[in-house]
Each structure stands twice: as C-alpha cells, then as structure tokens.
C-alpha positions as CSV (number, residue, x, y, z in Angstrom):
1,X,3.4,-68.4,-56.5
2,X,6.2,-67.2,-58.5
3,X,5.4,-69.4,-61.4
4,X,1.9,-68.2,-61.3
5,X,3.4,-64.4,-60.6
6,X,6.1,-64.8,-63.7
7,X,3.3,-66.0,-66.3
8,X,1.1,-63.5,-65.6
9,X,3.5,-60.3,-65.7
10,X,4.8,-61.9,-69.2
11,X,1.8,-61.8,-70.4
12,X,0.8,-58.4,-69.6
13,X,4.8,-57.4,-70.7
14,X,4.4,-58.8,-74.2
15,X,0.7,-57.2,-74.3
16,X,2.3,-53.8,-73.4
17,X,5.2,-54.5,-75.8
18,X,2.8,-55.6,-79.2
19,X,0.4,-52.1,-78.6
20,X,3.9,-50.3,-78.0
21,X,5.1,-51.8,-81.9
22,X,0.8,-51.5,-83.4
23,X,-0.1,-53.7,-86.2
24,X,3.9,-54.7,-86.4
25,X,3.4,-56.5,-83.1
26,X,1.6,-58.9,-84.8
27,X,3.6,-59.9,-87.9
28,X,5.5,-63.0,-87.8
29,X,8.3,-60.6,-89.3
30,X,8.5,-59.5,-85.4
31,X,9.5,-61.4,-82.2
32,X,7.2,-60.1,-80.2
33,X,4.4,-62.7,-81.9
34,X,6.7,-65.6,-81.1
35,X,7.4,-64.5,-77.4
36,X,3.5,-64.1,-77.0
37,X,3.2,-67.3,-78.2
38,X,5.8,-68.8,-76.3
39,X,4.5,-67.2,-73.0
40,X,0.9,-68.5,-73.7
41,X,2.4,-72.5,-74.1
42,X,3.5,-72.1,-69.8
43,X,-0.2,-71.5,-69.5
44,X,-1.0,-75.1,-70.7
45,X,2.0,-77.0,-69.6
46,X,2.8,-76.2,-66.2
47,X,-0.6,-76.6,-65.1
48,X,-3.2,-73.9,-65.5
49,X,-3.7,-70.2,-63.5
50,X,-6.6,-71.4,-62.0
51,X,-5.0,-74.8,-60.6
52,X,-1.7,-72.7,-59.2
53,X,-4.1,-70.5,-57.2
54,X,-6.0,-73.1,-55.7
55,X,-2.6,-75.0,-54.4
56,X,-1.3,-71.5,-53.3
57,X,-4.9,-70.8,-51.2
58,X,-4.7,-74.5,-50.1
59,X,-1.3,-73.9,-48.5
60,X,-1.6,-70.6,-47.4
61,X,-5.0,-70.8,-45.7
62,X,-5.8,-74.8,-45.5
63,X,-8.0,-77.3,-47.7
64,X,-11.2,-75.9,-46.1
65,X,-11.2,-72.7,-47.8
66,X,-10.0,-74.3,-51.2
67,X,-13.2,-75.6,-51.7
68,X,-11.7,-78.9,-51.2
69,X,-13.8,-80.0,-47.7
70,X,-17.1,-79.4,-46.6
C-alpha cells in the first residue's frame, strides 16, 4: 500500500511542480523533467498500479472479491 500510496502522490507532486515552473517544467535544462521521468520508471519496475491494488484488495478483503475465484 505504501508503495502504491508513494508512486501515486509523486506523480501528482511533480505534476503540480512542472504547471508551477510552465513551459520550463519541461525543458531538460530543469530537474523537474528528470524527476518525472524517474517517478514514471517505479510504475514499470515494481510491478504496475493495477497489480499493487489487486494484492492489497486480495489481503484486505480475500481472493473472492479480487476476482481471483468464482
């Protein structure tokens, strides 16, 4: 969950942070570009969003309502 939780708020941080700085946020001049960049990579190599929610609702609630068993 807090993996999940941390990628997400980066994300949205860095988002915030590159409309804060306009069309500078986007320069490779900046580090706000590379942090973006950087943030996005965890989205690949930890395992997706999408498979971190399903293991957190198939410990918190049981495989049934993962979609998991019929």
């Amino acid at each position: 969950m807090a993996k999940w939780f941390g990628i997400s708020t980066g994300i949205e941080a860095i988002q915030d942070c590159m409309q804060m700085h306009g069309a500078n946020g986007y320069l490779k001049d900046h580090y706000v570009e590379q942090r973006l960049r950087d943030v996005y990579s965890f989205l690949f190599t930890g395992g997706t969003l999408n498979i971190m929610k399903l293991i957190l609702v198939r410990q918190l609630l049981g495989e049934e309502f993962a979609g998991l068993r019929a």
